[in-house]
KEMARDO-641353 format. One record per residue (C-alpha): residue number from 0; x, y, z. Coordinates in pm, whole numbers, plus 50000, padded with zeros to 5 digits. Each point is the difference from the previous one (the first is absolute). Example, Ala and Ser with C-alpha at 12.3 -4.5 7.8 and 13.67 -1.06 7.14 Angstrom:
<atoms>
0,51230,49550,50780
1,50137,50344,49934
</atoms>
This chain:
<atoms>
0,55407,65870,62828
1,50144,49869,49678
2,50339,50155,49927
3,50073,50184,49707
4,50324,49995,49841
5,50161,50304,49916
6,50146,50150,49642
7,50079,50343,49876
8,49702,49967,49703
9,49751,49917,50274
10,50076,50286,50146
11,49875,50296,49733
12,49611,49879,50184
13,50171,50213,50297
14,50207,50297,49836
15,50201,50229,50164
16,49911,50370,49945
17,50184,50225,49763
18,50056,50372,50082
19,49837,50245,49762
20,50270,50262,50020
21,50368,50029,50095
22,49939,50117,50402
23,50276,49723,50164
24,49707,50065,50302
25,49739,49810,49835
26,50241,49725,50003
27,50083,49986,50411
28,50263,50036,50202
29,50193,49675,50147
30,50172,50009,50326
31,50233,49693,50020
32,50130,49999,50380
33,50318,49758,50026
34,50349,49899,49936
35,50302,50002,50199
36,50350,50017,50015
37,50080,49641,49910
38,49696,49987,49753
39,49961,50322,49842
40,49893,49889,49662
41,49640,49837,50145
42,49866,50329,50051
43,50165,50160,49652
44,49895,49669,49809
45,49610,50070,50119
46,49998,50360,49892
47,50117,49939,49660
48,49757,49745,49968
49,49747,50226,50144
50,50027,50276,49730
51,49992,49728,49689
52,49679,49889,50137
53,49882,50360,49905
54,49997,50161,50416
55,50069,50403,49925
56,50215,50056,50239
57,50255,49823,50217
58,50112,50055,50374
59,50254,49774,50161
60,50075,50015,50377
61,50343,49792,50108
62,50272,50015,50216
63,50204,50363,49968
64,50301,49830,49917
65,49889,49859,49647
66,49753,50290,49927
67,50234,50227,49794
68,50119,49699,49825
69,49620,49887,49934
70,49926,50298,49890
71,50279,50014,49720
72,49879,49692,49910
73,49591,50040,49965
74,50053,50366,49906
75,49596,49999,49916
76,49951,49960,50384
77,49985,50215,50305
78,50213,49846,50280
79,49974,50019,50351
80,50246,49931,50236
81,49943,49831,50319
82,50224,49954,50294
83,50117,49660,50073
84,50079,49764,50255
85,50335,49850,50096
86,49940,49723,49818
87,49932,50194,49695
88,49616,49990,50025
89,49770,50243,49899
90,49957,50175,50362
91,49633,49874,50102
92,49982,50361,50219
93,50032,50240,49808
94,49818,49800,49704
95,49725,49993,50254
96,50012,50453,50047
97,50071,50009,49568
98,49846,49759,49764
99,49611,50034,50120
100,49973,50365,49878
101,50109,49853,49671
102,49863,49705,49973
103,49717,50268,50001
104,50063,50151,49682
105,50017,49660,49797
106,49768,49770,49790
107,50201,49681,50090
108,50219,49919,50333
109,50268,49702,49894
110,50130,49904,50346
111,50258,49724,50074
112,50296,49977,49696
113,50326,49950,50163
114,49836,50037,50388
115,50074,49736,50273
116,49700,49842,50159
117,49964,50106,50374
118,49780,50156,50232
119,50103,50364,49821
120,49950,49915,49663
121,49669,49852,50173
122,49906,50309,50201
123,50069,50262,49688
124,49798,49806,49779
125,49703,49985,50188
126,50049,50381,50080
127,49967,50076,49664
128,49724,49720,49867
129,49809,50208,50278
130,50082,50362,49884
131,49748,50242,49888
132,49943,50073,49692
133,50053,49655,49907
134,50160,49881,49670
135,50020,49665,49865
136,50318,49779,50125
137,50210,49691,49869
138,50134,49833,50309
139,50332,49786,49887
140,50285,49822,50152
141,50068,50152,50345
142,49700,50161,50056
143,49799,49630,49930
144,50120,49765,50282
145,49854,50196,50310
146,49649,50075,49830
147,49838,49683,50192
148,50011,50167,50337
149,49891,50314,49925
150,49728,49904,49732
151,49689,50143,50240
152,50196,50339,49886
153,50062,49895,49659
154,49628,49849,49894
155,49834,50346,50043
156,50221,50126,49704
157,50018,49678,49782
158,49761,50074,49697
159,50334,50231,49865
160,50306,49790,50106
161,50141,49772,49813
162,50290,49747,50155
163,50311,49787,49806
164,50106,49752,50268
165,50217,49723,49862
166,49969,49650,50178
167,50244,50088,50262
168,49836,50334,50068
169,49638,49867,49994
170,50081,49692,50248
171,50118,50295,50271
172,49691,50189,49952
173,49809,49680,50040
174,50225,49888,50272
175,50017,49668,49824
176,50292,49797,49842
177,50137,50108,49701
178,49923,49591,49903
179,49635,50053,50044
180,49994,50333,49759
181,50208,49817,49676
182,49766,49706,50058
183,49666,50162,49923
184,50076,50414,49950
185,49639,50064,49902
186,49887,49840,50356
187,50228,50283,50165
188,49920,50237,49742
189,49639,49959,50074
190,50103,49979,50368
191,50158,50379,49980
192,49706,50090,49855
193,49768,49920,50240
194,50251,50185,50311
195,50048,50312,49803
196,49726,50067,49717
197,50206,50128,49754
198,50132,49867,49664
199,50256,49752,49982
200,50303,49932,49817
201,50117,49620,50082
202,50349,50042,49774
203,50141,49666,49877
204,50095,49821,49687
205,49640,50017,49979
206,49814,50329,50171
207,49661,50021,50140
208,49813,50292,49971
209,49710,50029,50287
210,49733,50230,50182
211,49745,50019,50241
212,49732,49974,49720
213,50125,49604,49949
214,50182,50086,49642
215,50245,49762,49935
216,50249,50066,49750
217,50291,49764,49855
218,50299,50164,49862
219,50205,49636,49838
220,50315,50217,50012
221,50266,50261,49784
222,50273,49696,49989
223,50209,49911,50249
224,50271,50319,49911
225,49726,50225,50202
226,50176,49840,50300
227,50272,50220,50039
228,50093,50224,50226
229,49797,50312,49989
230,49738,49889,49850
231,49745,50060,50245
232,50107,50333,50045
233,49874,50044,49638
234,49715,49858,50054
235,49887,50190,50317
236,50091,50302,49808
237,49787,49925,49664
238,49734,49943,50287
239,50019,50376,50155
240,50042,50153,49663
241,49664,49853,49901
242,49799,50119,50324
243,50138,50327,49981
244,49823,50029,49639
245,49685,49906,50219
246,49919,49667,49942
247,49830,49768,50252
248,50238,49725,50201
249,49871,49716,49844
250,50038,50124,49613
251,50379,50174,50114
252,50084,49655,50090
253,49874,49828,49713
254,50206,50232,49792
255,50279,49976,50232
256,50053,49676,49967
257,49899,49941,49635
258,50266,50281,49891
259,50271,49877,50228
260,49936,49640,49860
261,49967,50088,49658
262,50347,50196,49984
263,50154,49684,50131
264,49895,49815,49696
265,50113,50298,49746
266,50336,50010,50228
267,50060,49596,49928
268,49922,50052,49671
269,50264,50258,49913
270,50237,50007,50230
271,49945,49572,50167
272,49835,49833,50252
273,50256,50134,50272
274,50213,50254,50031
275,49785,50316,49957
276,50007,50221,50253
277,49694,50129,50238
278,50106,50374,49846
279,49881,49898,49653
280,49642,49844,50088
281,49857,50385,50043
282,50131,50059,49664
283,49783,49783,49862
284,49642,50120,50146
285,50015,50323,49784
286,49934,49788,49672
287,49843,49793,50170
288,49706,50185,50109
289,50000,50146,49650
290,49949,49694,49828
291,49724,49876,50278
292,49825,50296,49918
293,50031,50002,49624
294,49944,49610,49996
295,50339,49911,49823
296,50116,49725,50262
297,50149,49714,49836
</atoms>
């Protein structure tokens, strides 16, 4: 299939819905799932971004330790605190007992910010991907690398996950060398694809965007500022705040990307090509959205 490349205008042919009234319901609930003590922010940088993509409402479950301070911090969002290992991990445990019931409740499951890779991260994911009711889920970071082994148990639920792997992430899933991914990342986007059916996101200075349906999408890149620490942690989080508002995978990742992109280039325009901060890309979507949906893009 012939690929497509990617820009904000192109996108009013699929437009995101608008509430009718003022119920923060009709607009979904995100649950972002991650963080520790060392990397706190991941998790807090996701929700924000989360809520300027338009999500309702905003759960965050971290480590205990950080929670209060989280909370201070994202005062628009209901923390949960979760015990935590020695090493200042989120406890995989008692995760396991507490974040299925809400995970429940939500629109949108954002799993991974700020979470090692390992056989727990591994284990709770695919607990929850399997949960009933089942919301939509953005799979990031930690919760990427281990997919390959498990992906009989992640296929069955792929038509509403969407996943953000970076080269280094996507050559452990693929169980391939990192070498092989930079070389050709739609061949291992593609590749991903085909072992777990469900959108994805092949981040880079240039992203792929790709389903099971063969779409192909180009996204030729926000500037090279949008490499910054944090950044995908905005960028998984724009991604959960538009499935809770109940799009499909495909079109939350179009978005996604598009709107994380996009804010790059208003960033470099304003503030320079680097030294903006992954904190100020959700600041952008707001307008952003507006002026996609009014058709004022420059």
């Amino acid at each position: 299939m012939t690929e497509q490349h990617l820009t904000l205008d192109g996108l009013r042919a699929r437009p995101l819905p608008m509430p009718q009234d003022g119920s923060k319901e009709q607009r979904g609930t995100v649950l972002v799932l991650g963080g520790s003590v060392e990397v706190p922010g991941a998790a807090l940088l996701a929700g924000v971004a989360a809520l300027r993509a338009g999500a309702g409402r905003l759960r965050i479950a971290t480590v205990r330790s950080v929670a209060m301070a989280m909370a201070l911090a994202v005062p628009e969002a209901r923390l949960i605190g979760l015990a935590e290992t020695e090493n200042g991990e989120v406890d995989p445990a008692e995760a396991g007992r507490r974040v299925p019931a809400l995970a429940e409740a939500c629109d949108a499951v954002l799993i991974g910010p700020g979470l090692s890779a390992g056989e727990a991260t591994d284990a709770l994911t695919l607990s929850l991907l399997q949960g009933r009711p089942s919301p939509s889920f953005v799979l990031d970071a930690g919760a990427v690398c281990g997919l390959g082994a498990a992906a009989d148990s992640v296929r069955p639920c792929g038509s509403r996950v969407v996943i953000t792997p970076h080269a280094g992430e996507m050559a452990k899933l693929l169980r391939i060398d990192r070498d092989a991914v930079e070389a050709d990342p739609l061949a291992a986007a593609l590749k991903a694809v085909d072992l777990l059916g469900c959108v994805v996101i092949m981040k880079g200075a240039k992203s792929w965007i790709v389903n099971p349906a063969g779409e192909r999408w180009l996204y030729e890149g926000g500037g090279v500022g949008l490499a910054t620490s944090g950044s995908g942690d905005a960028l998984s989080g724009i991604l959960a705040g538009l499935l809770a508002r109940g799009v499909d995978a495909m079109t939350a990742a179009l978005w996604g990307v598009c709107l994380h992109g996009e804010a790059g280039r208003r960033l470099a325009a304003r503030v320079g090509p680097i030294g903006f901060l992954a904190r100020e890309i959700a600041e952008e979507v707001p307008a952003l959205l507006r002026d996609a949906t009014q058709g004022s893009l420059p």
